[in-house]
N, C-alpha and C positions, 0 to 999 in steps of 0.2 A: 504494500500500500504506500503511495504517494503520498505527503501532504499536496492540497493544491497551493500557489502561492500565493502569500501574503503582500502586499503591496501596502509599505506602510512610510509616510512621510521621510525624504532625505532628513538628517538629525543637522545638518547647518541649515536646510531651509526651516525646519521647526525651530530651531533656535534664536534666528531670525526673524518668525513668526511672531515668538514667545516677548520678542525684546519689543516689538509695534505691539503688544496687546493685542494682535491675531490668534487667539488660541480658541476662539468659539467652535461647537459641532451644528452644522448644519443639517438635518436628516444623517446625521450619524456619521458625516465624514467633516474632516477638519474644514475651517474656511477654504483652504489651499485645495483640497481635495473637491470640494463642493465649485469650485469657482471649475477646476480641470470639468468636471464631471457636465457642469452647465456648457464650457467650450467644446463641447467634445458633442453634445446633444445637439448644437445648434449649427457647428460645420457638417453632423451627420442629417439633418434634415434638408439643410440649404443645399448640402453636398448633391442629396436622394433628389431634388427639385432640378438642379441645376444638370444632372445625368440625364433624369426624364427632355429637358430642353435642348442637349447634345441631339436626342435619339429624337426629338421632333424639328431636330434645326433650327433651333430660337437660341439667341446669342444671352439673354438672362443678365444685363452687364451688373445691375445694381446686387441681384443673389450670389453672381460668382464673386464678387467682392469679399460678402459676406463670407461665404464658403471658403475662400481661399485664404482669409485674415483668420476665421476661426479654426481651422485646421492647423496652420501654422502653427497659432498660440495653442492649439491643445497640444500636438506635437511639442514644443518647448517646456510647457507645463511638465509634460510627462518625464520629462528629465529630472525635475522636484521631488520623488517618491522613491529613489535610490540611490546610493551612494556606489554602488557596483558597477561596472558598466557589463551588462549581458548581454540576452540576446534581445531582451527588447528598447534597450538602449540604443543597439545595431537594427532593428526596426525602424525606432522612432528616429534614426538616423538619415536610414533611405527613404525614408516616410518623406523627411523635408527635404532631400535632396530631389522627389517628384514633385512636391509642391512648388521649389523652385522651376522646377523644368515647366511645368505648366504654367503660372505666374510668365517666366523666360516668352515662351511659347503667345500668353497671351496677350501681352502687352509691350513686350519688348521687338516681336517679330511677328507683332498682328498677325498671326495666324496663316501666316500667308506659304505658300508652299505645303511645303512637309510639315509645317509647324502646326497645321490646322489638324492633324491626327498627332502627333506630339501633345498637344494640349489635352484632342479629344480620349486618350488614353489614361496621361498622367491625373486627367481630371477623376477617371474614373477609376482608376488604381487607388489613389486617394480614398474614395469614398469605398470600395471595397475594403480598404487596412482599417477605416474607422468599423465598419460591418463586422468585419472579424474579430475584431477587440470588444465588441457589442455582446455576439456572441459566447465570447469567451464569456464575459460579465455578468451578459445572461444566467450562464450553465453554471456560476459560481453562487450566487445570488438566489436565484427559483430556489426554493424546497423539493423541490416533484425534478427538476431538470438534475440539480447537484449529485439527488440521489442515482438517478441513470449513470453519471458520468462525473466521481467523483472526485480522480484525477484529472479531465481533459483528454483522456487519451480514448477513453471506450467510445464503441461504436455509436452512439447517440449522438456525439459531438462530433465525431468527425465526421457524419453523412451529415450534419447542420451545416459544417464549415463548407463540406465539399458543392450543397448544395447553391450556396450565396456562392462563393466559385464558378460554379457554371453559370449563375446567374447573371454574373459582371462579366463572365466572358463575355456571352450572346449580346450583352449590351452596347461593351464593346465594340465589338464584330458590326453592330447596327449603329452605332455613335461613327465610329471612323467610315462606313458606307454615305450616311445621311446627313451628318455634317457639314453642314455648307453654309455660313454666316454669309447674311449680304451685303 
C-alpha cells in the first residue's frame, strides 16, 4: 500500500505567510492554498470555454487573457507547496514553458503561419495538465472515488485519466483542423 501524497505548504512560503498575518483556512486549505485552488478553477473553466472557441473558430480575445494569466499564476502558485523539486515540479515546469509557447504563438507571432496550430495545441495541452491535476484531486478528495483508487495507480483512475486523454486528443485533432481566426 501507497500512501497517496500529501501536498502540504513550502515551510518558507508559510513562514512568510505566518510573518503578513496570512495564516487563515479557507474551506480547509491555507489562504495560499485557497487563493492556488480559486487560480487553478478559473484558468480551468476559461481554459474549457476558450478550447470549445478553438474547435468553433472564434478567437475569445478577452477569455484567452483570462485563461492564459490564470494558468500561468496557478502554475507558479504551485511551486509554493514544496520544497522538493519532483516530478510535478518538472510538470509544473513544462506546464509554463507551453503556456509561454502559446502566449509566444498568440501575440507575439499572431498566429500566423505554423503559429496558429502552435497556439491551437499549446492552448489545449494547457487545459488538458489542469484536467488531469482535477482528476487526480478528484480521486483524492470523493469518499466513493479514493476508495476505488486509493493510490492513483488502480484501474478507476487511470481509464478516468486515459479517458480526458483521448478527449483532448480528438479536440485537438478538431482545434488544429478548424482553426482559423479572421
Amino acid at each position: 500500500h501507497v500512501d497517496t501524497p500529501r501536498f502540504e505548504l513550502n515551510p518558507a512560503v508559510a513562514a512568510a505567510a505566518s510573518r503578513q498575518g496570512c495564516t487563515s483556512m479557507i474551506l480547509g486549505l491555507s489562504s495560499f492554498g485557497f487563493i492556488h485552488t480559486v487560480l487553478s478553477l478559473v484558468a480551468l473553466v476559461s481554459g474549457l470555454i476558450v478550447v470549445m472557441g478553438l474547435v468553433a473558430s472564434k478567437r475569445l480575445d478577452a477569455l484567452t487573457i483570462l485563461f492564459l494569466a490564470s494558468a500561468a499564476a496557478t502554475n507558479a502558485t504551485g511551486f509554493g507547496f514544496s520544497t522538493d523539486f519532483g516530478i510535478l515540479q518538472y510538470v509544473g515546469t513544462v506546464a509554463l514553458l507551453v503556456i509561454l509557447a502559446a502566449i509566444l504563438a498568440r501575440y507575439a507571432f499572431h498566429l500566423a503561419g505554423p503559429w496558429r496550430w502552435v497556439y491551437a495545441i499549446s492552448a489545449i495541452v494547457v487545459v488538458y495538465s489542469l484536467v488531469f491535476f482535477t482528476v487526480g484531486e478528484i480521486f483524492r478528495r470523493v469518499p466513493v472515488l479514493q476508495a476505488m483508487a486509493p493510490t492513483l495507480t488502480e484501474l478507476p483512475f487511470v481509464l478516468a485519466e486515459l479517458a480526458a486523454l483521448a478527449l483532448f486528443v480528438a479536440l485537438a485533432i478538431a482545434a488544429v483542423k478548424r482553426f482559423r481566426p479572421g
